[in-house]
NUVEXMAR-188628 format. One record per residue (C-alpha): x, y, z; residue in one letter; residue number from 1. Coordinates in pm, 1 decimal, decimal comma. Layout:
N
u: X&v: Y&w: Z&aa: A&i: NUM
...
END
This chain:
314
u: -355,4&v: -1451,7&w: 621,8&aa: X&i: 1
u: -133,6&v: -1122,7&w: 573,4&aa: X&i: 2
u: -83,8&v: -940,6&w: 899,5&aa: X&i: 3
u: -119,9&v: -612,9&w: 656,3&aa: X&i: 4
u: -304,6&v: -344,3&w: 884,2&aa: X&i: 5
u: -574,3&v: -403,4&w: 593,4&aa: X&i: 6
u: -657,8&v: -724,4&w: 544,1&aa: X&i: 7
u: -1003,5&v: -859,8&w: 676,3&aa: X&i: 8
u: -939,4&v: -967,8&w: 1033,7&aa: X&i: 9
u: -1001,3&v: -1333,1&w: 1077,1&aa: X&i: 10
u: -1319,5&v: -1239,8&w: 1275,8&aa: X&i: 11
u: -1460,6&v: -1035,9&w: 985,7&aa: X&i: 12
u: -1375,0&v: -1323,6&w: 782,0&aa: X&i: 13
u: -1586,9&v: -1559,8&w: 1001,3&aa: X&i: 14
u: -1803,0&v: -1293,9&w: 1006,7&aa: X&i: 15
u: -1869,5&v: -1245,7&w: 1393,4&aa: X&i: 16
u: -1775,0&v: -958,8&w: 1627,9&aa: X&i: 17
u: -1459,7&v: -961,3&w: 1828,7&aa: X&i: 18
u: -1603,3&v: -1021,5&w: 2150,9&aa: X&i: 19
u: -1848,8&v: -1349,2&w: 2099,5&aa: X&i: 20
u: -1786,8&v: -1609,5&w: 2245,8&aa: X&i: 21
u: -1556,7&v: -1932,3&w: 2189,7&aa: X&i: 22
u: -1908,3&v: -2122,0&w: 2095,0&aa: X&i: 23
u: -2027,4&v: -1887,8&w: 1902,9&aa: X&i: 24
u: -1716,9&v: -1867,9&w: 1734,4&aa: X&i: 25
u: -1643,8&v: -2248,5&w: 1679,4&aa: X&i: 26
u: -2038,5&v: -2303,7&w: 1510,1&aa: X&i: 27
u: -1971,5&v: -1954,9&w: 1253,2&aa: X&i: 28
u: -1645,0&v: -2183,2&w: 1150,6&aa: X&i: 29
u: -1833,7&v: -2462,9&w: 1138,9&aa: X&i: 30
u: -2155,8&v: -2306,8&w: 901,0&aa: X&i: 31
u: -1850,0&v: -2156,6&w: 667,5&aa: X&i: 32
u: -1665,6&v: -2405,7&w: 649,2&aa: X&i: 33
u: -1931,5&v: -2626,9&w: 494,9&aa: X&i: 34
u: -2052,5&v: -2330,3&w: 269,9&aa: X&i: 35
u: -1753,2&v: -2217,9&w: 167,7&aa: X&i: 36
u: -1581,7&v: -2578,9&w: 89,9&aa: X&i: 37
u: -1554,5&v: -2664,9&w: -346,8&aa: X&i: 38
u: -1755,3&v: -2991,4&w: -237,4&aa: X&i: 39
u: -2033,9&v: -2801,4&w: -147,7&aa: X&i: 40
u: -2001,0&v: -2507,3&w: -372,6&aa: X&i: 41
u: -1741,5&v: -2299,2&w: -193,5&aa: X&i: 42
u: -1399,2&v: -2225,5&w: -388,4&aa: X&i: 43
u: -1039,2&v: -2323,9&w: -287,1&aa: X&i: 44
u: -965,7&v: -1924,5&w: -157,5&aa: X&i: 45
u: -1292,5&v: -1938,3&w: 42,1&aa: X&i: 46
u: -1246,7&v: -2206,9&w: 201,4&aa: X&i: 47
u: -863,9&v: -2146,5&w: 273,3&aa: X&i: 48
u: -948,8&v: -1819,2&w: 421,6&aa: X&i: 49
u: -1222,6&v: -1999,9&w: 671,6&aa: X&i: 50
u: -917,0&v: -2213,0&w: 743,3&aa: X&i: 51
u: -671,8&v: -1954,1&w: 827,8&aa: X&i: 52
u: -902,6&v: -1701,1&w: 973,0&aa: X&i: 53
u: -934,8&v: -2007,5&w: 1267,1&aa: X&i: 54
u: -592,0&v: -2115,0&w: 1275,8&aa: X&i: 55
u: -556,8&v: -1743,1&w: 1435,9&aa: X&i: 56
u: -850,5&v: -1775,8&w: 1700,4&aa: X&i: 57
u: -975,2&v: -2156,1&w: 1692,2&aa: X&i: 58
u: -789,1&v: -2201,2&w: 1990,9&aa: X&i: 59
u: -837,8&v: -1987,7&w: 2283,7&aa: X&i: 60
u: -465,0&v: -1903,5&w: 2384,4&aa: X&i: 61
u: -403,7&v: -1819,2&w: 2047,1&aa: X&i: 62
u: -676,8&v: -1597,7&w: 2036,0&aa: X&i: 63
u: -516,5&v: -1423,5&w: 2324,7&aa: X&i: 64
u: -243,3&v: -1347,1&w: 2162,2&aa: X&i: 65
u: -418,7&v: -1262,5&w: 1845,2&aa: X&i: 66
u: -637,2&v: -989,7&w: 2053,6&aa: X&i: 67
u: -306,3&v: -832,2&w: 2214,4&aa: X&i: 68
u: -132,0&v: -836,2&w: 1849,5&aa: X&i: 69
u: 150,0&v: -1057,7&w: 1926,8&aa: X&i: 70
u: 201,8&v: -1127,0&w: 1585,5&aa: X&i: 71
u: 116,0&v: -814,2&w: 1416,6&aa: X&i: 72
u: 431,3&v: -714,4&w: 1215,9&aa: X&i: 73
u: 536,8&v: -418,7&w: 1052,2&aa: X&i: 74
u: 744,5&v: -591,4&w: 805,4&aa: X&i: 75
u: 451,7&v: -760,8&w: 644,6&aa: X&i: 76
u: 370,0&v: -410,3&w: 470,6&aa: X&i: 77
u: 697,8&v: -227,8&w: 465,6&aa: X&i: 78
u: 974,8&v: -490,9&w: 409,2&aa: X&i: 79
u: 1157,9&v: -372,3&w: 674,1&aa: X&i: 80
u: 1223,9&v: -635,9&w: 947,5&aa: X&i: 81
u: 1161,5&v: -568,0&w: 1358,5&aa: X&i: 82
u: 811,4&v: -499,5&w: 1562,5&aa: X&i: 83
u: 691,0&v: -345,4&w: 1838,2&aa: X&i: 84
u: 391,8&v: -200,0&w: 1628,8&aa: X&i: 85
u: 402,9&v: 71,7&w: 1356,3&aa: X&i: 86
u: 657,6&v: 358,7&w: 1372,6&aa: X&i: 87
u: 491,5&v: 689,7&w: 1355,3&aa: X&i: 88
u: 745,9&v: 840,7&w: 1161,7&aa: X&i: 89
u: 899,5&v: 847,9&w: 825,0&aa: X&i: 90
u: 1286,3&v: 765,9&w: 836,2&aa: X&i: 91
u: 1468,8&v: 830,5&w: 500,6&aa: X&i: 92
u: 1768,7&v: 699,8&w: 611,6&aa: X&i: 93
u: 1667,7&v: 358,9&w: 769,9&aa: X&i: 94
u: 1794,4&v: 134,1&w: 522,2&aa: X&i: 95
u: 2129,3&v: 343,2&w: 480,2&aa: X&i: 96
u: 2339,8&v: 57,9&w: 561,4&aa: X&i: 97
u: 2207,9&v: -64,6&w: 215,3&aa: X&i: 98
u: 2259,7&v: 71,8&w: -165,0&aa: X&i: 99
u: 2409,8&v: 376,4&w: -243,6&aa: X&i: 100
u: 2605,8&v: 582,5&w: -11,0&aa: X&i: 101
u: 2441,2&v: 882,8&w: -168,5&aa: X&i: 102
u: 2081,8&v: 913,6&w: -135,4&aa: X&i: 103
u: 1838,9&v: 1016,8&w: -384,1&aa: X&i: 104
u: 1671,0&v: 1372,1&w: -322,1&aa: X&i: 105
u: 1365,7&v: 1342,7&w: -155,7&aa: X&i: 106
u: 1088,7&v: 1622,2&w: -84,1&aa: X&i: 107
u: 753,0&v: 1561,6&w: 143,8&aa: X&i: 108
u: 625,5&v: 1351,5&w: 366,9&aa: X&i: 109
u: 553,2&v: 983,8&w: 217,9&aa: X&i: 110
u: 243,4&v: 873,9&w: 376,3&aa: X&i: 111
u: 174,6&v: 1203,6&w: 616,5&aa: X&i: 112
u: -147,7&v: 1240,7&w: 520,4&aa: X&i: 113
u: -290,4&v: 922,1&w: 545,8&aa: X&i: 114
u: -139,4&v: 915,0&w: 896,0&aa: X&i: 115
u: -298,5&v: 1219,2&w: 1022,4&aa: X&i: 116
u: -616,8&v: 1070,2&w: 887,0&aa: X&i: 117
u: -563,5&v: 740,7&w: 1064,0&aa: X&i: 118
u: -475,8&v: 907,0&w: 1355,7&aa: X&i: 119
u: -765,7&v: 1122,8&w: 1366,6&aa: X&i: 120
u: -1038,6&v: 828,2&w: 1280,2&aa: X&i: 121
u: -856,3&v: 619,4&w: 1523,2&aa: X&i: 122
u: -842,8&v: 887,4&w: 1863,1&aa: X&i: 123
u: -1192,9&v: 947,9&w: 1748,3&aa: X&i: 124
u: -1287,2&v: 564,1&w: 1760,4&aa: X&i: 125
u: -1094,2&v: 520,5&w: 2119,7&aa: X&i: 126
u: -1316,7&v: 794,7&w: 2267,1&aa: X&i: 127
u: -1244,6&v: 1121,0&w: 2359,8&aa: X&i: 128
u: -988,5&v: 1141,7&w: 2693,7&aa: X&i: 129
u: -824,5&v: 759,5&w: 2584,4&aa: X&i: 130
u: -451,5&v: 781,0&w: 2654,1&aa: X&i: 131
u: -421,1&v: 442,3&w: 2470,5&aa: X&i: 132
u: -92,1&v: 395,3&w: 2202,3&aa: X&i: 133
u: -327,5&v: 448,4&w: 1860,3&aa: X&i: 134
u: -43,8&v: 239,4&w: 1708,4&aa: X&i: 135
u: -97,9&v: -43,8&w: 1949,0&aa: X&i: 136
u: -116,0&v: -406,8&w: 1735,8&aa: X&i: 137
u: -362,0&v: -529,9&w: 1976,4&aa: X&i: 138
u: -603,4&v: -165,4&w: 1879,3&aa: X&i: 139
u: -512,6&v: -156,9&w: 1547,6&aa: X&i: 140
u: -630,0&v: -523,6&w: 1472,9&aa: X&i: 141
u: -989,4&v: -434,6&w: 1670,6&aa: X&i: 142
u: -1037,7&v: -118,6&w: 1450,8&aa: X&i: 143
u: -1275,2&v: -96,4&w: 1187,6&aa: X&i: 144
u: -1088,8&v: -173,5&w: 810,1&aa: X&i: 145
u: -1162,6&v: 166,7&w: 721,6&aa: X&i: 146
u: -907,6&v: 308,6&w: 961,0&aa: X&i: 147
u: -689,2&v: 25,4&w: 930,2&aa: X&i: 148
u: -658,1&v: 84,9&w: 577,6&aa: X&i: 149
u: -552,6&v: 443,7&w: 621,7&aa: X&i: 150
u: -243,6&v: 278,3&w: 824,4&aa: X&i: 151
u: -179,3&v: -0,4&w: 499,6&aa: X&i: 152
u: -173,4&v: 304,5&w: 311,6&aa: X&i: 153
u: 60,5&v: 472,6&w: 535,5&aa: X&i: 154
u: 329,8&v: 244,3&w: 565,1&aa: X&i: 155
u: 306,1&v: 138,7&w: 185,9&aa: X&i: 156
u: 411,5&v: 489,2&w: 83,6&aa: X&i: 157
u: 661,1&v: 505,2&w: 319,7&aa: X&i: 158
u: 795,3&v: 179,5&w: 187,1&aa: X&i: 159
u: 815,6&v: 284,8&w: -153,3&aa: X&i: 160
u: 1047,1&v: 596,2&w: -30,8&aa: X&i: 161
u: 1281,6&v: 388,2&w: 163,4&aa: X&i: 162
u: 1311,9&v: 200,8&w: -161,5&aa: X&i: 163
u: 1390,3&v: 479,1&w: -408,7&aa: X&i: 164
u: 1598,1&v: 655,6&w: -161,6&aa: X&i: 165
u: 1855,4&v: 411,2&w: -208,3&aa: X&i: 166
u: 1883,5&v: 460,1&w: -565,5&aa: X&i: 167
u: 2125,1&v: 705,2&w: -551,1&aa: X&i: 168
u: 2159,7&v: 1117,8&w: -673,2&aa: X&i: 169
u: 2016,0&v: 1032,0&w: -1006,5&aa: X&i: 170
u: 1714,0&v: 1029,6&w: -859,3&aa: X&i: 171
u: 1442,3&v: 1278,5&w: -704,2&aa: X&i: 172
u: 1127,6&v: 1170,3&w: -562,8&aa: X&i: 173
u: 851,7&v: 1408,7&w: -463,2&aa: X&i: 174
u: 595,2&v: 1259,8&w: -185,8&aa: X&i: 175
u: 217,5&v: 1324,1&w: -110,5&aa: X&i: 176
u: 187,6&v: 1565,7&w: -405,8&aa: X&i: 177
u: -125,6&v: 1794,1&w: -450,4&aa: X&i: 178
u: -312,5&v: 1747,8&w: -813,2&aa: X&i: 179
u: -452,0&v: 2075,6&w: -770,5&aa: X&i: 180
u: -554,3&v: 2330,7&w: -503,1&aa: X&i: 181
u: -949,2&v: 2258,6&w: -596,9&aa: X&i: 182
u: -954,6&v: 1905,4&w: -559,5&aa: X&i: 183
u: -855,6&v: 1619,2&w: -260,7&aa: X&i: 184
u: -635,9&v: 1412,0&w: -501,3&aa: X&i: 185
u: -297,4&v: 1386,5&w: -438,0&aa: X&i: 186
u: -17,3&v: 1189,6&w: -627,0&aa: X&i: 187
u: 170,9&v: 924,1&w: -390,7&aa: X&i: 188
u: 501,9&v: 992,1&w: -502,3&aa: X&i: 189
u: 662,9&v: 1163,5&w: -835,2&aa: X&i: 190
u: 986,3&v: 999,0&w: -910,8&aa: X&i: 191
u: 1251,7&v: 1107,5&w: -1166,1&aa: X&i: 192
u: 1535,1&v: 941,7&w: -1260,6&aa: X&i: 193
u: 1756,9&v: 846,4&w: -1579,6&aa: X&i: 194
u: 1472,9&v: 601,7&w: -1679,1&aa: X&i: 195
u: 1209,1&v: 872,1&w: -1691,7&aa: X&i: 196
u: 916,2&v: 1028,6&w: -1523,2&aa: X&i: 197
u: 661,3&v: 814,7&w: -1293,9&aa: X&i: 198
u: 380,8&v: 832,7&w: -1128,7&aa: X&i: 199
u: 333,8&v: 576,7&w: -885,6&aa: X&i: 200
u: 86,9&v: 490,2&w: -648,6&aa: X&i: 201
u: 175,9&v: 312,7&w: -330,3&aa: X&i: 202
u: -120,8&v: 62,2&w: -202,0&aa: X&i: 203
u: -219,2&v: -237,1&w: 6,7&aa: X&i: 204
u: -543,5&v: -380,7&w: -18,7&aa: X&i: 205
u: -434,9&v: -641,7&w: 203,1&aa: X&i: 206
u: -561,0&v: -937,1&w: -27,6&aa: X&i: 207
u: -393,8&v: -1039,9&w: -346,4&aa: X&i: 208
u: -470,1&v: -810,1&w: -648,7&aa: X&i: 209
u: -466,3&v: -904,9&w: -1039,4&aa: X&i: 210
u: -481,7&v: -739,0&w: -1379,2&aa: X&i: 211
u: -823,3&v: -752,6&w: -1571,0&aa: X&i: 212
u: -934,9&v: -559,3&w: -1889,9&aa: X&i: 213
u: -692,1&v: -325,8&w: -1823,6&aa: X&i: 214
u: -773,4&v: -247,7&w: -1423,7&aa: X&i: 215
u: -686,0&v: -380,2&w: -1072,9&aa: X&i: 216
u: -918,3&v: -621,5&w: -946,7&aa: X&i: 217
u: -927,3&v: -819,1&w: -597,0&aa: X&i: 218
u: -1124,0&v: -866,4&w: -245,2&aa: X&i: 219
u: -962,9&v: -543,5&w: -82,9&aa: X&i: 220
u: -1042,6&v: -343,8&w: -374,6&aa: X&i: 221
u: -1433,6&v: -173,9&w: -390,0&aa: X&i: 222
u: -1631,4&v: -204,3&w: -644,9&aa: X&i: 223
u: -1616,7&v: 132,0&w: -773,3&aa: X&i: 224
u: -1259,0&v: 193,6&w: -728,3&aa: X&i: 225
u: -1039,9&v: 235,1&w: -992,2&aa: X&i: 226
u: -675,9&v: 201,8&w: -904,0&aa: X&i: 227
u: -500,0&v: 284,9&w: -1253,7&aa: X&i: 228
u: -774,0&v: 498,4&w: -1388,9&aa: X&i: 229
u: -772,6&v: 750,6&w: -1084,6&aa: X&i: 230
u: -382,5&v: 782,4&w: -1074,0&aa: X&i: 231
u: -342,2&v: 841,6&w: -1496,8&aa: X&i: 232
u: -610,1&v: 1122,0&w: -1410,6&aa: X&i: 233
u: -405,6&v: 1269,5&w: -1093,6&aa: X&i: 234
u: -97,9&v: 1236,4&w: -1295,6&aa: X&i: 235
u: -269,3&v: 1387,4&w: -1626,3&aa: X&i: 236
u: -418,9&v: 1691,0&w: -1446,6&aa: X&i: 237
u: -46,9&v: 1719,0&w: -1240,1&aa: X&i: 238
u: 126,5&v: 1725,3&w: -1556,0&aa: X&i: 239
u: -91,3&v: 1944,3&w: -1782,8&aa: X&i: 240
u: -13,2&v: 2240,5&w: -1472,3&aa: X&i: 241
u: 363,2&v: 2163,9&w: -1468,7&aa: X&i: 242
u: 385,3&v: 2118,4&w: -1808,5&aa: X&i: 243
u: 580,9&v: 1774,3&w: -1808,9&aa: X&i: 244
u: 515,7&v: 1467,1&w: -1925,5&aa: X&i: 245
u: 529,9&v: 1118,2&w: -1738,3&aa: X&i: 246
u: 674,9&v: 797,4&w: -1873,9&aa: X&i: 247
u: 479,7&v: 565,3&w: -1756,3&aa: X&i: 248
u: 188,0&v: 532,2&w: -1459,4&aa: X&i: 249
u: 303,1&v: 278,1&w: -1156,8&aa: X&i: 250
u: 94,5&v: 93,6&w: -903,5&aa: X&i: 251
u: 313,2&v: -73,5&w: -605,7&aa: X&i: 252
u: 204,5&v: -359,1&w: -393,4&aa: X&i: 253
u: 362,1&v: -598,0&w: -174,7&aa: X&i: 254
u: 524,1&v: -872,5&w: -301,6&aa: X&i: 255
u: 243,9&v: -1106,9&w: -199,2&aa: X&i: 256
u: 7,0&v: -904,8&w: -360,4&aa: X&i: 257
u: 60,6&v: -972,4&w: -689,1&aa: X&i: 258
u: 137,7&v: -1325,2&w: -852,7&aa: X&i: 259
u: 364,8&v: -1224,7&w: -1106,0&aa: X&i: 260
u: 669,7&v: -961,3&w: -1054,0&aa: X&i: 261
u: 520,9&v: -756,4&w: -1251,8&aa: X&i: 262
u: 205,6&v: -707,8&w: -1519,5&aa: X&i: 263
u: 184,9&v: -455,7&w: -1812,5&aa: X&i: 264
u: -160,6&v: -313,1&w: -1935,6&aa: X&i: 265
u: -207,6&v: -427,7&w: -2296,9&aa: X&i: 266
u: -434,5&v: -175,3&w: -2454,8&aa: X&i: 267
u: -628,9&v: 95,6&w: -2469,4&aa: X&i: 268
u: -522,8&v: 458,0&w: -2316,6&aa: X&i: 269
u: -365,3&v: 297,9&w: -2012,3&aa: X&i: 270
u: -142,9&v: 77,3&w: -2237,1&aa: X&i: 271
u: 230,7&v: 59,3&w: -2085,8&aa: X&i: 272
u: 84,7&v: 120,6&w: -1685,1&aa: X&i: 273
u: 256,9&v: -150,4&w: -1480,4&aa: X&i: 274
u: 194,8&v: -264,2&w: -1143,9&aa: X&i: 275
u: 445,5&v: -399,7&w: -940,4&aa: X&i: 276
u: 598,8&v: -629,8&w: -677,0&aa: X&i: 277
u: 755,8&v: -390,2&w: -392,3&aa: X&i: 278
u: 1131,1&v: -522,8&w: -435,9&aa: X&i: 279
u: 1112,0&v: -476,1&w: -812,3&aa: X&i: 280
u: 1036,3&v: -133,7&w: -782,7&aa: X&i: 281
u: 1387,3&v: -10,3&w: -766,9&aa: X&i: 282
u: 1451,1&v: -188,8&w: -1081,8&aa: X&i: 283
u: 1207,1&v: -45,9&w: -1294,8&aa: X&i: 284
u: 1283,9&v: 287,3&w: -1166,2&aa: X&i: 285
u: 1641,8&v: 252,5&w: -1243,2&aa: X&i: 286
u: 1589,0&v: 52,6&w: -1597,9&aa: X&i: 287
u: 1260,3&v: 169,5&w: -1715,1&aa: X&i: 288
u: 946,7&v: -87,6&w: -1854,5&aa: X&i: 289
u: 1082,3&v: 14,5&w: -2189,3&aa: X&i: 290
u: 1457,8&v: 142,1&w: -2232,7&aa: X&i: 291
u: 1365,1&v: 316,3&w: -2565,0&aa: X&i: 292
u: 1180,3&v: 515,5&w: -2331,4&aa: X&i: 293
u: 1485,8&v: 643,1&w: -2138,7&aa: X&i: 294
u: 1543,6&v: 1007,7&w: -2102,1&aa: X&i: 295
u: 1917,2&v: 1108,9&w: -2076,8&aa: X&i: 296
u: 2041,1&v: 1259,2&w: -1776,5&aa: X&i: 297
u: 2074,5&v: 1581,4&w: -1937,1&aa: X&i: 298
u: 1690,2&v: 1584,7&w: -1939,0&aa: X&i: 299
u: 1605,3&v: 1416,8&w: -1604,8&aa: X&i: 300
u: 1832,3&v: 1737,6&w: -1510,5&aa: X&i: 301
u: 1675,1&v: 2007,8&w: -1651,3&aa: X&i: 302
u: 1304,8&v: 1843,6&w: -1557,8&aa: X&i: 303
u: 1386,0&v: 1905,7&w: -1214,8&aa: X&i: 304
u: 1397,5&v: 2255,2&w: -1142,0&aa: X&i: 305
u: 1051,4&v: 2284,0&w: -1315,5&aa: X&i: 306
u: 907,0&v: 1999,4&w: -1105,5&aa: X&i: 307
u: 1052,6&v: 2147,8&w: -760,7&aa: X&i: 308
u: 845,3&v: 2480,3&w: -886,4&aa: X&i: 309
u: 558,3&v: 2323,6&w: -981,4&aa: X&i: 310
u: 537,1&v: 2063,2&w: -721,3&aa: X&i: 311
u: 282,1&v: 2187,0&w: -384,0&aa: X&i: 312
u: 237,0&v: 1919,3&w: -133,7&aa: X&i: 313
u: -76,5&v: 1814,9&w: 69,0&aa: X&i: 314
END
């Protein structure tokens, strides 16, 4: 199992409460592991989930340290390495030692407004007068996935600036951008570079995602979301006010996410949207999907005064 802030928690995926007991939680095990094994009519995933879901809290010590969030790593969603729970703040310059000496330009806060979100759902889930750390691993693990998904969300952003920081001057990226004043959508991050325009979209559904007829599909993702169709509408409705015009639509994930580096939408009016593997980002940013597609630098240039007007952030 990921340790991503929104992945099902291996009680919800033995589908019991945190707090029953070591009984009750060896016989739910026991009932899905029969139900969910391909003998029986389970599938492989199922029944590998049942499997790792108890390797966490089979035993009781290792429940313990389950509950506290012993485990519970920041890395597993941001690529950066190191613990002691989730940073609340966004630091542009963390992976400085890396990359380019120069860093690109970047404008907003990556992730902000998830966080305030997560922060207010979680204080109001602690109960009023708590003094507890909200970004305890222990609390964060316990909360319901709602919340925890507003963290995922968080941190994924966040990683995705961190990774097109270090691709030097050539590049601006704008963060937590407003569609328009009327509605709640927001684009995750404009980026412009030598390669083009992007709009990309920073996620973790905590479960592994896939291309099908031309859409994201996996566990994490609800029924009636539509990753790739929501952003090329945020990005159309951005770009018909600014009067610019993106190169391509981008959906990030973690690298364990997705099963290929990368996957290309085929046809239809999303053809040419790609969603990626975190770490490959950078080079599609700095290459392009398609280098007949490249703007010259003279262009990326003169795009960026008109995107720093038009640009109002969330």
């Amino acid at each position: 199992m990921t340790d991503s802030p929104a992945a099902p928690s291996p009680y919800e995926v033995l589908g019991v409460s945190a707090t029953v007991s070591q009984d009750e939680l060896r016989r739910a095990y026991r009932r899905l592991a029969r139900a969910t094994h391909p003998d029986t009519g389970g599938t492989a995933a199922a029944f590998q989930a049942v499997q790792a879901a108890w390797e966490l809290v089979g035993d009781p010590e290792d429940r313990a340290r389950y509950d506290r969030g012993e485990s519970l790593m920041v890395d597993a969603v941001s690529g950066e390495s190191g613990g002691g729970g989730f940073s609340a703040t966004f630091h542009a310059t963390r992976a400085s030692a890396r990359g380019a000496t120069v860093r690109a330009r970047s404008y907003g806060h990556p992730g902000g407004r998830a966080r305030e979100r997560f922060l207010t759902l979680m204080r109001e889930w602690m109960g009023r007068g708590s003094d507890a750390d909200p970004y305890d691993p222990g609390l964060v693990r316990s909360a319901p996935r709602e919340i925890r998904m507003l963290l995922a969300e968080a941190l994924a952003e966040e990683a995705t600036a961190r990774a097109v920081s270090g691709l030097g001057i050539g590049f601006t990226i704008w963060n937590d951008v407003a569609v328009h004043p009327a509605t709640d959508a927001k684009l995750d991050h404009i980026v412009l570079g030598p390669a083009g325009l992007f709009a990309v979209r920073s996620a973790d559904w905590g479960s592994e995602v896939k291309l099908a007829k031309g859409e994201l599909t996996g566990a994490g993702i609800r029924r009636e979301e539509q990753p790739f169709h929501e952003l090329h509408a945020s990005a159309k409705s951005f770009a018909r006010q600014a009067g610019v015009r993106f190169t391509g639509l981008i959906v990030v994930v973690p690298d364990d996410a997705l099963a290929v580096p990368f996957d290309v939408v085929q046809r239809g009016r999303l053809s040419g949207s790609l969603v990626v593997r975190r770490s490959l980002l950078p080079k599609i940013l700095r290459d392009g999907a398609d280098a007949a597609g490249r703007e010259s630098v003279d262009r990326a240039f003169e795009l960026r005064p008109r995107l720093q007007e038009a640009v109002r952030f969330v």
